[in-house]
N, C-alpha and C positions, 0 to 999 in steps of 0.2 A: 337571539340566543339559539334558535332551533336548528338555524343552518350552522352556525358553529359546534351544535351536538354532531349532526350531520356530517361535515367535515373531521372531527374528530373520531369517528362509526368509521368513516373512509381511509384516513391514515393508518387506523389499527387493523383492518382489515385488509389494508393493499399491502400494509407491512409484514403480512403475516405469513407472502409470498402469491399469493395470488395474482396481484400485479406482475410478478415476474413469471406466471405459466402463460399470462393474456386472457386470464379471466377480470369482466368488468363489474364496477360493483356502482350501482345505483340505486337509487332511492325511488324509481318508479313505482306506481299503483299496477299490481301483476294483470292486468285486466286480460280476456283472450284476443283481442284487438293487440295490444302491448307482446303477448307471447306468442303471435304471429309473424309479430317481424322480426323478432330475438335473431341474430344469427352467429352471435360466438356465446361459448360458456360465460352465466353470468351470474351474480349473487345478490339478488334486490334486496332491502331493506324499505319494506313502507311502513311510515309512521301513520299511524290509523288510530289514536289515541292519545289526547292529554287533559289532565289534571292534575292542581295546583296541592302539594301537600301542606294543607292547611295549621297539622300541628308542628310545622316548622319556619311560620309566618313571624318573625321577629317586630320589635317596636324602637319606637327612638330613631335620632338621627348619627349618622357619621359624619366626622368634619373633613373636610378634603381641603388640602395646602398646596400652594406651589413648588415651582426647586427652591425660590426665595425663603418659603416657611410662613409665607401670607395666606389668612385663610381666603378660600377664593370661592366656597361653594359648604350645601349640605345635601347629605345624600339620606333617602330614605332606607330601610334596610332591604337586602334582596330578598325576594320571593324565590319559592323553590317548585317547582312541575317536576311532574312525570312524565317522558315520554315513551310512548310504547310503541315498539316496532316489530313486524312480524317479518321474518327471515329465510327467504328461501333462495333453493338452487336453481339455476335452468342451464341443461344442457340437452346431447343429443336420447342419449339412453339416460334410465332412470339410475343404474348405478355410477355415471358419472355423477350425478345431483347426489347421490347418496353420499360420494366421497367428496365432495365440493363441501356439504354440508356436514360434514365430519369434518374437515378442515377448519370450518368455519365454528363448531364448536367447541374444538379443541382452544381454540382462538381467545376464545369470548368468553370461559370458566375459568383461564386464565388469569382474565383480568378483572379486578375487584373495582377497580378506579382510573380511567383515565389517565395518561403520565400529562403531567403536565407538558410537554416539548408535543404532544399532540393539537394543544387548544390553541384558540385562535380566539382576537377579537374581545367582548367583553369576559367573556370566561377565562381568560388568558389574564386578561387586567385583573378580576376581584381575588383569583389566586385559592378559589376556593376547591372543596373535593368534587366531582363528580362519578357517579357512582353506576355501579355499571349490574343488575339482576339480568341470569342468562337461564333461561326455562326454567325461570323459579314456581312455585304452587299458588304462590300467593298476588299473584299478577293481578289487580283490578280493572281491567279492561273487559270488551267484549270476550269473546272464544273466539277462535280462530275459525270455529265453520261458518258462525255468524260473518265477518267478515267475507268470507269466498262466498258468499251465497252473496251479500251486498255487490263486489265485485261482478259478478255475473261469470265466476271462473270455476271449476272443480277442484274439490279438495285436494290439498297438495300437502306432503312433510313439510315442517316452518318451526322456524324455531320462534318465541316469544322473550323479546329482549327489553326490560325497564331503564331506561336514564332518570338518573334524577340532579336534574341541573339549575344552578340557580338564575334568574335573573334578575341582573342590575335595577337598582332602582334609580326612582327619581332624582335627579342633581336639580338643587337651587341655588341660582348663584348670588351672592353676597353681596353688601356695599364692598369698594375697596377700602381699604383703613388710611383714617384720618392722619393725613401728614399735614395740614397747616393747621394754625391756631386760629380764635374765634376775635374776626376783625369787626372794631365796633363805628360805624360813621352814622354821623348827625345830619338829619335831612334840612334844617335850616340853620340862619347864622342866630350866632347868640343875641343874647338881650341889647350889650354896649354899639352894634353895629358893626363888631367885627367877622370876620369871614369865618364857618366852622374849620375846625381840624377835621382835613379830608381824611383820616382814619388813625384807629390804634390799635394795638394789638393786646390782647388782652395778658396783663401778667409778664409785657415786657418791657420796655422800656426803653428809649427811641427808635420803636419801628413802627411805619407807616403801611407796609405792606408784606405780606407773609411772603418768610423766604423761605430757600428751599432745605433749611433743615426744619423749620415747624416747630413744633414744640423742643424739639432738639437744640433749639439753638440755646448759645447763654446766655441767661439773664441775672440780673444786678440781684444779690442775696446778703441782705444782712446781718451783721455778727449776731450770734445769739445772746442776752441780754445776760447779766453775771450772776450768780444763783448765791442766795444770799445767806450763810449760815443760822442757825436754829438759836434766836436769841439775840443778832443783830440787830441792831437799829438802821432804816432806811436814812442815809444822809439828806 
């Protein structure tokens, strides 16, 4: 699920024109090793933070069918994290980063949710929202200087961006559903000395071996018996 947040970070960002000045947008850790060899305009995104939003841990399972409409599987409910990413520019002068990251924020307050024609993968399959906080107040993560001091880099403008995305849960997959009937064979011959009936089908009536309609097939059904008025006497 992380690199498909990732991916989706990336389309909305390369779409936003970026990609078309020849700025790059990666997800590297800024470190000064990493911003030593930088050599075009570029917009990192490191994720440096996640946890699980616990009060949106659902219960119970979902049933998953095929194109047939057979149930084929049970799914647990998804889990939902947060992911947090700290946002910055690197170019040659600090007002190109400055308008890089103006760009980038214009970008990013924009959008509330993910479009869907962005996701990929299982986020694309559950169909669900993902939700996009852009230097909101309430961000639970470290602080941003804690990070550049971990880093070993100096303090830089950064924006602080929350995902909150779900992921898929567990699939268990199922028996297939019973298409033949319950065949009954006798492991020795009877009492007179005759050979047993190599098999029978339960509830039908000349068959020896389950075909391939199963229970589906027809079987011999008796008229129902004649209901006798209130006061009648049985012949």
């Amino acid at each position: 699920m992380i690199h498909e947040v990732d991916e989706g970070l990336r389309r909305l960002l390369g779409g936003s024109g970026l990609e078309a000045s020849g700025v790059e947008v990666v997800f590297d850790a800024p470190t000064r090793d990493w911003a030593a060899r930088r050599s075009v305009p570029t917009v990192c995104a490191f994720l440096y933070d996640i946890h699980e939003d616990a009060t949106r841990r659902g219960s119970g399972t979902q049933e998953v069918y095929d194109a047939d409409g057979h149930l084929v599987a049970r799914r647990s409910p998804p889990r939902w994290f947060e992911l947090t990413y700290l946002v910055t520019a690197w170019a040659n002068r600090p007002q190109d980063e400055h308008r890089l990251l103006s760009q980038v924020l214009a970008c990013l307050v924009a959008t509330d949710t993910l479009p869907a024609r962005l996701l990929t993968g299982s986020l694309a399959e559950l169909g669900l929202t993902v939700s996009l906080d852009t230097a909101g107040s309430g961000l639970d993560a470290p602080a941003a200087s804690e990070v550049w001091s971990a880093l070993g880099g100096e303090l830089k403008a950064s924006l602080g961006v929350r995902v909150r995305a779900p992921l898929a849960g567990v699939s268990t997959a199922v028996a297939p559903p019973v298409t033949e009937g319950l065949l009954v064979r006798s492991a020795a011959g009877r009492e007179d000395g005759t050979e047993a009936v190599p098999g029978r089908r339960l509830r039908y009536t000349e068959t020896a071996a389950p075909g391939p309609e199963g229970f589906a097939g027809p079987r011999e059904r008796r008229p129902a018996p004649a209901r006798r008025r209130r006061g009648e006497r049985q012949p």
